[in-house]
Steps between C-alpha positions, in 0.01 A plus 500: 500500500583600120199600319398280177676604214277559211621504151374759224214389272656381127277382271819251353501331836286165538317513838633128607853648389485789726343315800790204442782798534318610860480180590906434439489836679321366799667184559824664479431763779348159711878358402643772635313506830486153537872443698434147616362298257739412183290371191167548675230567234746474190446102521172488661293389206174584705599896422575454127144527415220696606244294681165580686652435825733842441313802504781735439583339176062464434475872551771568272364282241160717551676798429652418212159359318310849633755669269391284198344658262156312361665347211831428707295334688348307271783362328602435875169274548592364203818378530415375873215275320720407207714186467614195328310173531698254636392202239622699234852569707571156595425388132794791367700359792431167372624572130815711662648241715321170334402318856153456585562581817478872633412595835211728628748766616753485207153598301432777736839623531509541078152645464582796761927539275224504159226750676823713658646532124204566299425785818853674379424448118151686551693752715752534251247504198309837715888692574504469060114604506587803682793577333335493167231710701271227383200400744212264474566120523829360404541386184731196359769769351544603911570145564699434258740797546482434885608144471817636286521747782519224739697273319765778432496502900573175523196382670409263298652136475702451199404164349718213603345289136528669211208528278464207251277717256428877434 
């Protein structure tokens, strides 16, 4: 048996980042042993998430948060705690597709697509902190020039209305 590969410490590499690349890493070696079984685990949607009831995935997970730093960890509390109140979601959905009816899930689904892209604009909005070798608590210029950043990427929708007034 192969021992574990362990990649070298970089401070530019996110922790969840470098523990998502073993993981690839680890499923493909299971691929390649695995002779019998086409498109077992791939589809399984049991194994696309970590759960309580896998402790190879837990212990990973444990690993990853000993790493964090206090204030990594922090903003890590935070943004486990943090969300989007569903009331006010189902009202925007409400104005944006003008039926009174949204679902519980469709509400759900939305709040976690908002809470995913304002994670990236905050990430985004620390890469231009650090590059300005700025620290402290980001500021609305960071935003502001990581939303440009992002929408230069194309990762943000382009409006399908124009504007009716500037």
């Amino acid at each position: 048996m192969e021992e574990p590969k362990k990649l070298p410490k970089q401070q530019s590499k996110d922790p969840f980042e470098a523990a998502f690349e073993e993981e690839q890493e680890h499923n493909q070696e299971e691929d390649e042993e695995d002779l019998g079984g086409a498109g077992t685990g791939a589809t399984d949607p049991s194994t696309a998430f970590p759960s309580a009831s896998d402790p190879h995935k837990m212990a990973k997970m444990q690993a990853i948060l000993s790493q964090f730093s206090e204030e990594q960890m922090s903003r890590y509390e935070s943004f486990r705690r943090a969300g989007f109140q569903k009331s006010n979601m189902k009202r925007l959905l409400t104005s944006i597709t003008g039926t009174q009816k949204i679902s519980v899930p469709l509400t759900i689904v939305v709040s976690g697509i908002a809470k995913m892209f304002v994670g990236e604009l905050v990430e985004t909005a620390r890469i231009v902190m650090s590059e300005r070798k700025e620290s402290g608590p980001v500021r609305p210029c960071h935003i502001r020039e990581a939303y440009r950043r992002l929408k230069m990427e194309g990762k943000v929708p382009k409006r399908s209305v124009p504007r009716l007034f500037r």
